[in-house]
C-alpha positions in Angstrom: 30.8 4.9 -28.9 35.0 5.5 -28.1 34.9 2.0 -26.2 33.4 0.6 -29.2 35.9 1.9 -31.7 38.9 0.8 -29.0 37.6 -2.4 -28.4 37.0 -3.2 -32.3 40.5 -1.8 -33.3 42.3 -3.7 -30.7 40.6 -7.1 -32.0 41.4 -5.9 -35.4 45.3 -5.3 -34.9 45.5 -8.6 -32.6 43.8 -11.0 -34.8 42.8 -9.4 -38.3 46.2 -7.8 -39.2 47.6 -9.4 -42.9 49.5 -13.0 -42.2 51.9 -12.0 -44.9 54.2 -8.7 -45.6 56.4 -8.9 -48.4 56.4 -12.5 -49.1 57.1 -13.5 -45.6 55.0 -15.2 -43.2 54.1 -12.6 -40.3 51.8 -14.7 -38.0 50.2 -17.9 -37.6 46.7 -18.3 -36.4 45.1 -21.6 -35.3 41.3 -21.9 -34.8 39.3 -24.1 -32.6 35.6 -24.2 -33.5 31.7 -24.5 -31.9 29.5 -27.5 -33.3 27.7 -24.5 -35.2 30.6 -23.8 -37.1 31.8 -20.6 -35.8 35.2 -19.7 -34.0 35.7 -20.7 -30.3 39.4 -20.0 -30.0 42.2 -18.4 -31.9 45.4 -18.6 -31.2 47.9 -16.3 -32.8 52.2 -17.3 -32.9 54.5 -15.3 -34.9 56.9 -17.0 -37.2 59.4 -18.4 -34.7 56.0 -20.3 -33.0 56.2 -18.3 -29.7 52.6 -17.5 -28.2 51.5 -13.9 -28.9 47.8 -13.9 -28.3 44.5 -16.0 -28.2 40.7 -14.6 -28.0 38.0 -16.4 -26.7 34.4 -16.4 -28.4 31.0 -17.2 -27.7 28.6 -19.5 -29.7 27.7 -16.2 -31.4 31.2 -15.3 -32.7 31.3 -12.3 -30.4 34.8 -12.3 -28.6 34.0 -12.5 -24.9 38.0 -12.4 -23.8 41.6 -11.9 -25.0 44.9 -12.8 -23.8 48.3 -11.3 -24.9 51.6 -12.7 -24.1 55.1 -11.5 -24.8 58.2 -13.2 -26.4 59.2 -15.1 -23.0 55.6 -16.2 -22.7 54.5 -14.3 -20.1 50.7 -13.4 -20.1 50.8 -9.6 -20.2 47.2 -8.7 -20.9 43.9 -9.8 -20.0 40.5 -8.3 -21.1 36.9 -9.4 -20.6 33.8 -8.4 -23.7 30.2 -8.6 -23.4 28.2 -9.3 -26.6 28.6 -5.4 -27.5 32.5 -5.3 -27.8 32.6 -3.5 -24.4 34.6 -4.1 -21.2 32.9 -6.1 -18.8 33.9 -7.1 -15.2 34.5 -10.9 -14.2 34.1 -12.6 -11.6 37.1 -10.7 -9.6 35.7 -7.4 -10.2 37.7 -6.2 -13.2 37.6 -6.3 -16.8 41.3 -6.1 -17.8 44.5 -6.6 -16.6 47.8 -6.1 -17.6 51.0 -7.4 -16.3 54.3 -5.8 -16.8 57.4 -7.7 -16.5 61.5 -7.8 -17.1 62.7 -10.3 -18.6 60.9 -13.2 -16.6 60.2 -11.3 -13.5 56.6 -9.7 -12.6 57.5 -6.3 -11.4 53.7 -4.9 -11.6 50.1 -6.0 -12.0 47.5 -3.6 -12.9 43.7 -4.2 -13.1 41.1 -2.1 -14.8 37.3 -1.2 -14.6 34.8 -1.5 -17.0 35.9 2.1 -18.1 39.5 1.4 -18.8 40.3 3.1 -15.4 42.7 1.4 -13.4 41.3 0.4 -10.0 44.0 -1.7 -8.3 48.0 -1.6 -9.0 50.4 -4.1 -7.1 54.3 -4.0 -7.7 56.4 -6.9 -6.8 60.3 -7.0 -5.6 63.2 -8.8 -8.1 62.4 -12.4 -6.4 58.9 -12.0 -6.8 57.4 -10.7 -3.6 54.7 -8.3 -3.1 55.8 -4.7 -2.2 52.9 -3.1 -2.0 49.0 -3.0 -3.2 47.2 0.8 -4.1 43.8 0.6 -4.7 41.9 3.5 -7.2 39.9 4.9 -3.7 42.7 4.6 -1.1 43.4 7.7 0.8 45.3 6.3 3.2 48.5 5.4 1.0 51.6 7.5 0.9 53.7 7.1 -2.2 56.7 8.7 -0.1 56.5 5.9 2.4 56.2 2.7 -0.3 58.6 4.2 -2.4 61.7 4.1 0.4 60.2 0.6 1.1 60.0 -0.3 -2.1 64.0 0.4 -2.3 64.8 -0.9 0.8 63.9 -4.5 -0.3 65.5 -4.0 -3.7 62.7 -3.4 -5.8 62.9 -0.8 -8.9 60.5 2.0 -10.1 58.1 1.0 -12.6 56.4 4.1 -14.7 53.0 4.2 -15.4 50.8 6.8 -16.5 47.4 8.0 -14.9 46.0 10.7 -15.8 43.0 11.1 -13.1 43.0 14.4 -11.6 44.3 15.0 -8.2 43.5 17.7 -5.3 46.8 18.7 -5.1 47.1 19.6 -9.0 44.1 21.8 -9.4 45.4 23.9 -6.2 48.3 25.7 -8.9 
């Protein structure tokens, strides 16, 4: 039922929100549609024309994905629906990704499960390079160790927040 209400709110604030606020244009929307009539694409700009979203839908109406993108036009979220409004993998084994990015330059890439959980995370050096890859189930890696490497070829820190449990926590 939560993944429901998420997944309804999020296509609400991307796609329903008003296209006017005091007098002023706020977004533009342009539809594409099936033979039957109903929507096959949106595609949302903001005033200036710049890109900030489009959602894919099947013959039904039923959004089946959604892309965000951010001022530079960078695609900065991906996310995959079945006919219920709920995550659902693709073919690559996730059902959303986000990208996170300064200015032009990718500096992480995380995918998500079905759940929301995050199951791979791959961070990327100033020119672009990958650093390193941590999967959800990997025992091997040492966050220590990528860290100093991460530094060593220039790369920054980028936050993120996960708020599985861990062994070590629950020992204090």
């Amino acid at each position: 039922m939560v993944r429901y209400f998420v997944a309804f709110i999020l296509i609400i604030s991307v796609f329903a929100g008003p296209a006017y606020s005091n007098g002023n244009v706020k977004d533009l929307k342009l539809f594409e549609y099936w033979d039957s009539g109903a929507v096959r694409k949106c595609s949302v700009y903001d005033v200036n024309g710049y890109l900030k979203a489009k959602a894919y839908c099947r013959q039904d109406g039923t959004v089946e994905k959604l892309e965000r993108y951010d001022r530079h036009g960078n695609k900065t979220e991906v996310a995959f629906y079945d006919e219920k409004g709920m995550l659902k993998s693709g073919i690559d084994g996730w059902a959303a990704t986000k990208w996170y990015y300064e200015g032009y330059t990718l500096m992480a890439e995380i995918a998500y499960d079905e759940d929301g959980r995050p199951i791979e995370r791959k961070y990327y050096t100033e020119g672009g390079k990958l650093m390193y890859r941590q999967y959800r189930d990997d025992d091997r890696f040492n966050p220590y160790e990528s860290a100093a490497m991460a530094m060593m070829l220039g790369g920054r820190n980028v936050a993120y927040n996960d708020t599985s449990p861990r062994p070590a926590d629950s020992a204090y």
